[in-house]
N, C-alpha and C positions, 0 to 999 in steps of 0.2 A: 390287921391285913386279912383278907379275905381268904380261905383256906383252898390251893389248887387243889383240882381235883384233876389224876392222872388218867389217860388214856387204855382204853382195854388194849391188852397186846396183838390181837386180832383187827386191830383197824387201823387204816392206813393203806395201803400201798404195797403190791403184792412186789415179791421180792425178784419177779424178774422184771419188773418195773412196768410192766405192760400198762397198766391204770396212770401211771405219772406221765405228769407236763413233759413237754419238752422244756428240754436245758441249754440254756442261754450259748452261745455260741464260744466255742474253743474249751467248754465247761465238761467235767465229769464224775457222774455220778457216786458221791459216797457212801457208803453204808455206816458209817461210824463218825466219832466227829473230834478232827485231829486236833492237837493246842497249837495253834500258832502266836508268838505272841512278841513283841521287842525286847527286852531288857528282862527285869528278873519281874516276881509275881510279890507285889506288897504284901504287907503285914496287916490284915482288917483290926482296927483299933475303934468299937464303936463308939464309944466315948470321946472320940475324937474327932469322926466322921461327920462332913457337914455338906450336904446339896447346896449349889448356889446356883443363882441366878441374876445375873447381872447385867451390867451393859445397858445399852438402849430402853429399858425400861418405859412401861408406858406413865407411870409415875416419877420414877427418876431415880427411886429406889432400889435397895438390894434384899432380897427375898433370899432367906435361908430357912432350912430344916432337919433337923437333927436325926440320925437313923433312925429311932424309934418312931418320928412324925413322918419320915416322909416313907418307910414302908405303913403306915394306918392308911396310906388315901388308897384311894379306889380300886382293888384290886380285878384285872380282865386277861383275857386268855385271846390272845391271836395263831391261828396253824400258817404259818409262812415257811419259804424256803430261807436258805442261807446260800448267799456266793464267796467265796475265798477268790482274790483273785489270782492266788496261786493255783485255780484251774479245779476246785472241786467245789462240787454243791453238796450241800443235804434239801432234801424236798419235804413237807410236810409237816415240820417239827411243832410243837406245840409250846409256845412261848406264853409264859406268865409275867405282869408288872405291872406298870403305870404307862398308861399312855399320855405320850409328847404333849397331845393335846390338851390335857388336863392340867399341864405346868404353863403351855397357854395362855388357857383359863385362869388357872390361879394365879400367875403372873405376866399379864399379859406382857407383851412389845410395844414397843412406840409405833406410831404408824406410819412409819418412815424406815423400821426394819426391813432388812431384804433377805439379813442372811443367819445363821447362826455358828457359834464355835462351839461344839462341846469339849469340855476339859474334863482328864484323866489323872491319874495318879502320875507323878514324875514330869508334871509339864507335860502330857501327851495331849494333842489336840485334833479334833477332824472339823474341818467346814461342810455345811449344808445351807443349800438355799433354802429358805423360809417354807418354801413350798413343799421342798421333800422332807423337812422335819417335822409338818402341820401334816403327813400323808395319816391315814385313818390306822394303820399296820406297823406304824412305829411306835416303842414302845422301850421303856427303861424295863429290863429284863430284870426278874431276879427268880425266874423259874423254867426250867424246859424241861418239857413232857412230866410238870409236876413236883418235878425234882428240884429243891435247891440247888442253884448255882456253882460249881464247885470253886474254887479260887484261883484254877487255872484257864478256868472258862468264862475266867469277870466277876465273879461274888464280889461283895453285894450287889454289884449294878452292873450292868451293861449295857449300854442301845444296840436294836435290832432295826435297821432300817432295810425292811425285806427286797425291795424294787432297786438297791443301789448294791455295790461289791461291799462285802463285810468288815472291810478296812473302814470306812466310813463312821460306823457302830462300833465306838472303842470299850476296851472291857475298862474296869475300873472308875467308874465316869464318876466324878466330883460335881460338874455344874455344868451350864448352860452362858453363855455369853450370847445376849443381842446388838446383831451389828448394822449399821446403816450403809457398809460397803463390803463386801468381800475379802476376804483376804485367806492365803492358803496355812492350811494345816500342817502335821508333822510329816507324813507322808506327801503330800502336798509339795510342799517345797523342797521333796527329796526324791523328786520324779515322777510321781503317781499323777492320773489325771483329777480334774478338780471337780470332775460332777461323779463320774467311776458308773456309768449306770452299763452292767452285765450287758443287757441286750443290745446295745450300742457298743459293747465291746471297748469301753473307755478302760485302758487300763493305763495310759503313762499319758505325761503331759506334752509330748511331742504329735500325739493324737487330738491336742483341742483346736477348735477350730473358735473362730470369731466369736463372743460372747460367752465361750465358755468358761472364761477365769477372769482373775486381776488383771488388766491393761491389755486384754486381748479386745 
């Protein structure tokens, strides 16, 4: 894997915020970056640890990678924000891994996918449309601002899906499932909305309107 390289501490975003975006609506601004998370924090066991990609496959196959092969591919550096949609952002941050795109590539979809599940440790699951998984700024995390991951922050892996609420990008991510319909996730199906995009202010699924989920 390619080796991050971390940010001078002098760049960035001046601390009364004045140079930063505006933030998505009912959001506010954090300076720190708190753990939120469900259940307890797993045990990384790399020896044990296995990427998968399945489902709808453009061959039919199932693609796997062992931790040591699947941190070797191509390692890139995207600066994105984060949403919590417990109502804080961080702005700026400097994300390290693998971009979505590149598992893609390397295994593509059938061309009849629409959507994707990513799976977590414990059964945890988020859905994305094809579109927002394929975005250029998503990205299997296992570095911010340089740093190793820690294990309450998703070590080894993460997704960062910067343009959607951070529930979205589960820490702990195992795999990839390709699917030819929709269907909701952990959150998902426990009231959260099924696209979650901040500036839309999707945050529950009494907010979806027509097309936005399963059998709407």
């Amino acid at each position: 894997m390619g080796q991050p390289v971390g940010r001078e501490s002098g760049e960035g975003h001046d601390s009364a915020g004045a140079t930063q975006p505006g933030l998505p609506p009912g959001q506010r601004l954090q300076r720190g970056w708190p753990v939120t998370h469900y259940g307890p924090v797993p045990k990384f066991r790399p020896e044990r640890w296995e990427f998968r990609v399945f489902g709808a496959t453009a061959g039919g196959g199932k693609h796997c990678w062992t931790h040591e092969e699947f941190t070797a591919l191509p390692y890139t550096t995207v600066v994105a924000d984060l949403h919590c949609v417990t109502k804080f952002s961080m702005l700026g941050a400097e994300w390290g891994g693998i971009p979505a795109r590149t598992i893609l590539d390397l295994a593509p979809p059938a061309d009849d996918v629409t959507h994707v599940m990513v799976w977590a440790e414990y059964g945890f699951s988020s859905n994305l449309r094809l579109s927002d998984f394929a975005s250029e700024q998503v990205l299997f995390a296992t570095h911010k601002d340089g740093e190793l991951l820690t294990a309450e922050h998703g070590f080894p892996l993460r997704l960062i899906v910067p343009h959607l609420y951070a529930w979205k990008g589960p820490k702990w991510v195992r795999g990839v499932e390709y699917m030819t319909a929709d269907r909701r996730g952990f959150w998902e199906e426990r009231g959260y909305h099924n696209i979650g995009d901040p500036w839309q202010e999707q945050r529950y699924s009494y907010q979806e309107e027509a097309g936005d989920g399963p059998g709407l």
